[in-house]
N, C-alpha and C positions, 0 to 999 in steps of 0.2 A: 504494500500500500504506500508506496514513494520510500522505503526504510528498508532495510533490509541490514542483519550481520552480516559480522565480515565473512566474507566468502560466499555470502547467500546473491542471488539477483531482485533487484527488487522488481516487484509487479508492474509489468508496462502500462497496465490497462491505466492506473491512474496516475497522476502529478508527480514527479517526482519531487521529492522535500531537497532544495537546499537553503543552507545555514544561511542568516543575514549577515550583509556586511557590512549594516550599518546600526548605529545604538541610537534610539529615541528617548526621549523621558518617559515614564512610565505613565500607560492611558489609565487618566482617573487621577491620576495625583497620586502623590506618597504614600498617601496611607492606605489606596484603593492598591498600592502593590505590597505594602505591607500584609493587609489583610488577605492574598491572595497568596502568600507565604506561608500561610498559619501564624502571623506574627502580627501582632497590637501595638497602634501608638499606646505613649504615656498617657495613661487620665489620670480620675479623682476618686477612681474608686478600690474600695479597702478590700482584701481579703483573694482568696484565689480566687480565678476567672475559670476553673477547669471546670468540666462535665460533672454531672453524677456519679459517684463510683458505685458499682453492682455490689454489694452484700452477698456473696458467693463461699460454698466453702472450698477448702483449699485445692480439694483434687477437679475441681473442675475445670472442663478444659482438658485434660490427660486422654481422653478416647477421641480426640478430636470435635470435628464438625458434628451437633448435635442434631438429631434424625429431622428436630422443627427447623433447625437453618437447613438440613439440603433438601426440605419441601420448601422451603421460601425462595432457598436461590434457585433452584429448577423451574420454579413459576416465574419470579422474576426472568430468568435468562429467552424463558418460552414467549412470556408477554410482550417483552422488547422484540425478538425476532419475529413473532407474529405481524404485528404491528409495524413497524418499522422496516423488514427486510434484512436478510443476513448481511446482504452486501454495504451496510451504512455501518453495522457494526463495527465497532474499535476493540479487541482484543487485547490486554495488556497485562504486561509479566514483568514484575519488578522484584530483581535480585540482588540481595545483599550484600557489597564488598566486606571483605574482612575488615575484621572490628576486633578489636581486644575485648578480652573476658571481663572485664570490669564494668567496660561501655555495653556489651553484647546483653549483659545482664539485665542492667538499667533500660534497655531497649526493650526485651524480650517483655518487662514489668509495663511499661508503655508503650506496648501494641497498639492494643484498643486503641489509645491517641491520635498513634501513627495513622492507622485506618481510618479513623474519623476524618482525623484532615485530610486525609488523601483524598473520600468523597468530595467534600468540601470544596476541597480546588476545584478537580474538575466540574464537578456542577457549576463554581461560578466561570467557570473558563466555559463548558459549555451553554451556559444560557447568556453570555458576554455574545456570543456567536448564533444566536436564537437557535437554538438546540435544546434538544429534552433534557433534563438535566437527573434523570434515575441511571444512577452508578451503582452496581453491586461488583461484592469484592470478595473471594475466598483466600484465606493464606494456606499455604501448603509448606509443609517442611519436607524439603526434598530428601529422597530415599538414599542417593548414591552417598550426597556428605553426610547428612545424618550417620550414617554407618561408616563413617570415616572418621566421625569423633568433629569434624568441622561445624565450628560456630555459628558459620553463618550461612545457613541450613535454610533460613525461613526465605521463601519467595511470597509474594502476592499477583493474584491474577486478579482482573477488574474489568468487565464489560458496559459498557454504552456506547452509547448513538453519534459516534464521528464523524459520520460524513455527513457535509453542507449539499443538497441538493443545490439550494440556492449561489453558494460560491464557487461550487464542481472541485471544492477541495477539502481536504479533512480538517476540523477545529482546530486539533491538538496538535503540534509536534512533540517529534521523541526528544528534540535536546531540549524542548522547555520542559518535560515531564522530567528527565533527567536532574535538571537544575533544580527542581522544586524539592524532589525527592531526595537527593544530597542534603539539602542544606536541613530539612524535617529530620533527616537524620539526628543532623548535627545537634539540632537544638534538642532534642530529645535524649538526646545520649551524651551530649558533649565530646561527642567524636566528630570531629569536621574534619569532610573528605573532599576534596578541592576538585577532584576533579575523574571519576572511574565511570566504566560503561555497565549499565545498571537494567538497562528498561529493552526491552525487545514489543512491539507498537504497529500492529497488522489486523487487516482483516478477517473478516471471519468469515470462511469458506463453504462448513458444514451447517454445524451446527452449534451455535452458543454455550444452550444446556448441556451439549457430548463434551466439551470444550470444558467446562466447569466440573463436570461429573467425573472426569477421570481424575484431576486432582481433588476434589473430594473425597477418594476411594482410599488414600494413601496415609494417610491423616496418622491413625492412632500408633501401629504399625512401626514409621517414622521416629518419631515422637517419641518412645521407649527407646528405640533402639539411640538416639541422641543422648535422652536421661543415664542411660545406662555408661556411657561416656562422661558422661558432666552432673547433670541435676535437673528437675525439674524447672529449676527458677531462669534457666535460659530456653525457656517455652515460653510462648504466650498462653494463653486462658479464653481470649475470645477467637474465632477459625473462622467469621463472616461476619459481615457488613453489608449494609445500602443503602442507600439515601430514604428521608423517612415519605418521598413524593412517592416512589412505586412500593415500601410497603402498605400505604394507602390502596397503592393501585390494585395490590395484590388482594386485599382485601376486600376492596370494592366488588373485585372479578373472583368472590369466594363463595360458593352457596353450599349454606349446610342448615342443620335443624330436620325436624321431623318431614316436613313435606320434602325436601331433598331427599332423604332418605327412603321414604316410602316410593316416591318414582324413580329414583334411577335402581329400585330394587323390582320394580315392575318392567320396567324398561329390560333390564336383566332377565327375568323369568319370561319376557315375550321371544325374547331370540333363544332359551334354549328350550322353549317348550316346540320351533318351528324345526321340523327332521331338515340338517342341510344350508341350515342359517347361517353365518359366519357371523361371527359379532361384529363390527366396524373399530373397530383398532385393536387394542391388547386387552385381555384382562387374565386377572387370576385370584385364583379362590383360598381362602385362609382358612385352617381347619387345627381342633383342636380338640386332643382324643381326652375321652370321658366313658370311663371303665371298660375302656379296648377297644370305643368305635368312635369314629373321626366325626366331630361336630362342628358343621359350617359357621362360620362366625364371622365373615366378609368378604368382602373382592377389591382389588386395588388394580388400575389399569389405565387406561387412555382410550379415549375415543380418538376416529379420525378426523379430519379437519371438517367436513361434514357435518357427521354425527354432531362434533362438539356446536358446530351453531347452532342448528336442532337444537337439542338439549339446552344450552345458555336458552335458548328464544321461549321455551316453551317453560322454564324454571324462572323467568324474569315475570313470568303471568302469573305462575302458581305463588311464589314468595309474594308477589306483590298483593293477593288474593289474602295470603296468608291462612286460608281452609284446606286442610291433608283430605278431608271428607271430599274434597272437591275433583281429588280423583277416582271418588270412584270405588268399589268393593276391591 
């Protein structure tokens, strides 16, 4: 997508990204590039300016990505793709230079931070550029250093909506994503790295969700086999993030409760009562034995892109009804 590693080609179909060779003042003024850093003017006000901290106990975090964040970012990455198109998506992978044990530590304790801002920026970089501004983020602790005893093990991958129809170029470059993500480092850990190759900044070809799903899989695995080297305290505790616009989204485009359930279980029971039916996408059946015979207890699966409007269209009348009675015996 105009970027490419060394050694890689990059994608002819679109722009090629070169570096500027000239410096402007910063658009917005000082403090609109401050804030674009993760970084605050001086004010007048007392006390920390940090986030929330989670009330968590200690081993959380240790199995990884937890089963409610990879149904949030699988919807998240489906929503954005649906909607948007694979070929607007921005894929990106941000790898950690070596860091000393002291700073790695301090780092690994503000994660979460790290993450945060890193939505932050881009969201305001991409709606700077009238672009959607839902970024979600998974961190992965890579397999091969992990089990090399190497500290700086954690990657982060981050999906959203890159390319400008309207400017026929991508929002973001890799050297300003580069630049931001060094110096977030730096202030975060008080390791400042002047200047390393960090971020890899492409396309998405397939699929979004496949694309987050495989380092989702990697997680807990990882993770031990690091500890088992070092400690726990050079992990993070939180393994995903997004911005709070698409977990709205997400929710919005959520239907559950009783009348959901009663018709996509009728829905179910119509296609396997007909000999020869195929269902319209995946599903599969959950069972759970009870004094030596298997007792059905649910199905989890996907419809196809079809089926699912169907269903949204026809679930958008019954929720809004809000009567289960109204389907029906």
């Amino acid at each position: 997508m105009g970027w490419a590693a060394p050694g890689e080609e990059a994608d002819s179909r679109f722009p090629q990204y070169k570096p500027p060779t000239e410096t402007h003042a910063p658009e917005g003024g000082i403090i609109a590039s401050l804030e674009e850093k993760g970084e605050s003017p001086l004010g007048l006000a007392l006390g920390s300016n940090s986030h929330k901290k989670s009330e968590r106990p200690e081993t959380y975090g240790r199995k990884g990505i937890t089963g409610y964040g990879k149904k949030m970012i699988r919807s998240g990455a489906a929503l954005l793709q649906r909607t948007y198109g694979r070929r607007r998506l921005s894929f990106l992978t941000l790898t950690l230079p070596p860091i000393p044990g002291d700073e790695m530590r301090i780092l690994a304790e503000r994660w979460g931070e790290l993450t945060r801002q890193l939505l932050q920026y881009l969201g305001r970089r991409l709606k700077r550029a009238g672009l959607p501004t839902h970024v979600l983020a998974v961190s992965e602790c890579q397999p091969q250093r992990a089990a090399a005893g190497l500290l700086n093990c954690l990657h982060i991958h981050a999906v959203f909506v890159g390319w400008s129809n309207k400017e026929k170029d991508w929002a973001i470059k890799p050297l300003e994503i580069r630049e931001w993500f060094l110096g977030a480092i730096g202030r975060l850990s008080g390791y400042h790295i002047p200047d390393a190759p960090c971020e890899n900044l492409r396309a998405v070809w397939k699929s979004a969700e496949g694309y987050l799903g495989k380092y989702m899989s990697k997680g807990s695995e990882a993770a031990e086999s690091l500890a088992q080297h070092h400690d726990w305290q050079f992990l993070p505790r939180q393994w995903w993030n997004m911005s709070s616009s698409l977990r709205k989204w997400i929710k919005k485009e959520t239907y559950a409760g009783p009348v959901t359930g009663r018709f996509l279980e009728q829905v179910i029971d119509a296609y396997f009562s007909q000999d020869g039916e195929k269902f319209p996408g995946m599903l599969m059946a959950h069972h759970i034995e009870l004094s030596g015979f298997p007792f059905l207890v649910g199905y989890s699966g996907r419809f196809s892109k079809r089926a699912r409007e169907d269903v949204q269209q026809i679930l958008k009348e019954l929720v809004r009804a809000g009567n289960p009675d109204s389907l029906g015996g």
